[in-house]
N, C-alpha and C positions, 0 to 999 in steps of 0.2 A: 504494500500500500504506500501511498504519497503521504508524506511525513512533513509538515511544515512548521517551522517554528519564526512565530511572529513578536513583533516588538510590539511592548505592551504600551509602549508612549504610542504609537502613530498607527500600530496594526501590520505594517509591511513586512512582507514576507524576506526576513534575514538568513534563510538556510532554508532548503528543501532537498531532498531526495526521499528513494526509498528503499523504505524499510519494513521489517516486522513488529516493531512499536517503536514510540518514542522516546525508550530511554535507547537505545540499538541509532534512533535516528542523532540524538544528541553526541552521543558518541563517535558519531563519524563525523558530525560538526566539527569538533574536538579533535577530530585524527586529522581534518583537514586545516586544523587551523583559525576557524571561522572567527570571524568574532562576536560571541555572542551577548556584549552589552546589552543590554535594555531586555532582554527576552524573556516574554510570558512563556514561566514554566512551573505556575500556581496549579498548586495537588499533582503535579507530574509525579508518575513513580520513579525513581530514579533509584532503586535501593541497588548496593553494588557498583552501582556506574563507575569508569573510571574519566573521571573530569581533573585527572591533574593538568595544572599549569592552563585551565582555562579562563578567557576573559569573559567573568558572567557579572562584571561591575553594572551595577545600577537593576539586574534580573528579577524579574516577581518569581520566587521560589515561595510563595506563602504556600504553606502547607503542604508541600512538597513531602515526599517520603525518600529521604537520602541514607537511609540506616545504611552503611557498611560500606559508603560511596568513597572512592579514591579523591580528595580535593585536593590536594595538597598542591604547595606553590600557584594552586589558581587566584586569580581576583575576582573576589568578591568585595571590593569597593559599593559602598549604599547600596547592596544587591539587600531586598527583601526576604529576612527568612524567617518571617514569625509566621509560629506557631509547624514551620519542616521538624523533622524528624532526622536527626542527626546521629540518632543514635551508632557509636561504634564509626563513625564516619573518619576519615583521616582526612583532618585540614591542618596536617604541619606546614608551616609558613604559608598559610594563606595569608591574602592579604583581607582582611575584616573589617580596615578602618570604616567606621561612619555604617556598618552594614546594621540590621534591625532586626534583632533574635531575639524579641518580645516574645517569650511564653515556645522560644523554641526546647526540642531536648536535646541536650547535650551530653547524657550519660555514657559516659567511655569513649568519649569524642576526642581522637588525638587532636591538641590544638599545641603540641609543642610548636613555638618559636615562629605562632601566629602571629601577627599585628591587629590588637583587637582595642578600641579603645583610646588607641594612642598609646596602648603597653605591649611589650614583647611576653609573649604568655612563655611562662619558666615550668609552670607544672598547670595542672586543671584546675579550674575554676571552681567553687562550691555554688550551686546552682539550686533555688530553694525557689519552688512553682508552688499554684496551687496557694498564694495567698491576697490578700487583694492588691498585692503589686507584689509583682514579679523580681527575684534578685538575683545578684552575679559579684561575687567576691573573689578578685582578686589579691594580688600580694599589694600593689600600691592603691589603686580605686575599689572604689564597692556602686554598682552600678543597683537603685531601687525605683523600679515605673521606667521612666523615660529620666531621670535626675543618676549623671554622674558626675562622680565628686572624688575626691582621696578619701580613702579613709578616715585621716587625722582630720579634714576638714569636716565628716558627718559627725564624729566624734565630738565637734569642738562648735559645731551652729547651735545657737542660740533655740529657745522655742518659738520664739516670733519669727526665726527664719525656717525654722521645719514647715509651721503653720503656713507661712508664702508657697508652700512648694504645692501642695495636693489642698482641697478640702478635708478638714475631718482627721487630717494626718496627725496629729500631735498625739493625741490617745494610743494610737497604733503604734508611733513610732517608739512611746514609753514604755509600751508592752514590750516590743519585737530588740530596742535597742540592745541592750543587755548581751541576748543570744546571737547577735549579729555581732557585736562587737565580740563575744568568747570564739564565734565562727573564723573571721579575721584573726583573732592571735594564734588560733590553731593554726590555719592555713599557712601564717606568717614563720613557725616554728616547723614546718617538716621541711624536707628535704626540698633545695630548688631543682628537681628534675623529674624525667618522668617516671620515674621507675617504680613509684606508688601510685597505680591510677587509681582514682576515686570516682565511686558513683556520686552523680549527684545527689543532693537530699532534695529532697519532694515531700513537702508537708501541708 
């Protein structure tokens, strides 16, 4: 069958041929080099694929299913991946800056010596879904909702500046602070490398 993958700004057909499905069609995108900025590939299956060293900067992957996908050294620049399925995924040095993994999973997602953030990811991230905003701790920032910050600067804002951030936050943040801040010194104390991978928590 004819395989075509369109860009989700304007609709235009950026790569076609054929194939036996879409992750077989992306894949050969990829073998040939394609570039596939901007491409709608929202709930695509993609689990397995090997997308290394591809340019998917600015891509709609919402809800994608990448469990087990080859990414590594690709760009994913403001490519869209919330709520993909990353599980087990290998994105060693991908490039992540500015990319949108609102409420993605990450569980056993190689992301050694990614650029995520604006940080070089050293070991995995502690990744805590499932509360009413989503979090991401790293060793220098702690990423909560769409507000990323350093560590030491969440640790050290004022309640009148929590209260700026969300509605309704400051209650939350009292409860949750505590267990975020013990989550960060853990993190901050094990080894910097990968050789302890950690599930995420999911609570």
């Amino acid at each position: 069958m004819i395989i075509k993958i369109l860009n989700h700004f304007d609709s235009k057909v950026i790569f076609e041929c054929e194939a036996d499905s879409l992750k077989i069609g992306v894949e050969l995108a990829v073998k040939s080099r394609a570039n596939l900025s901007g491409a709608d590939l929202s709930r695509a299956n993609l689990s397995g694929a090997d997308l290394s060293r591809a340019n998917l900067s600015g891509a709609d992957l919402y809800g994608a299913n990448l469990s087990g996908a080859d990414l590594s050294r690709a760009n994913l620049s403001r490519a869209n991946l919330s709520g993909a399925n990353l599980y087990r995924a290998n994105l060693s040095r991908a490039n992540l800056s500015r990319a949108n993994l609102s409420g993605a999973n990450l569980s056993r997602a190689d992301l050694s010596g990614a650029n995520l953030y604006g940080e070089k990811i050293v070991k995995n991230p502690i990744q805590i879904l499932n509360l009413k905003w989503d979090i991401l701790i790293f060793k220098v920032s702690i990423k909560i909702g769409c507000e990323l910050h350093t560590a030491i600067e969440w640790f050290s804002f004022s309640d009148e500046q929590i209260s700026e951030m969300y509605e309704g936050v400051l209650d939350w943040w009292n409860i949750y602070k505590p267990i975020i801040k013990q989550l960060w010194e853990e993190h901050c104390r094990g080894k910097n490398d990968y050789s302890q991978d950690r599930d995420c928590v999911s609570r």
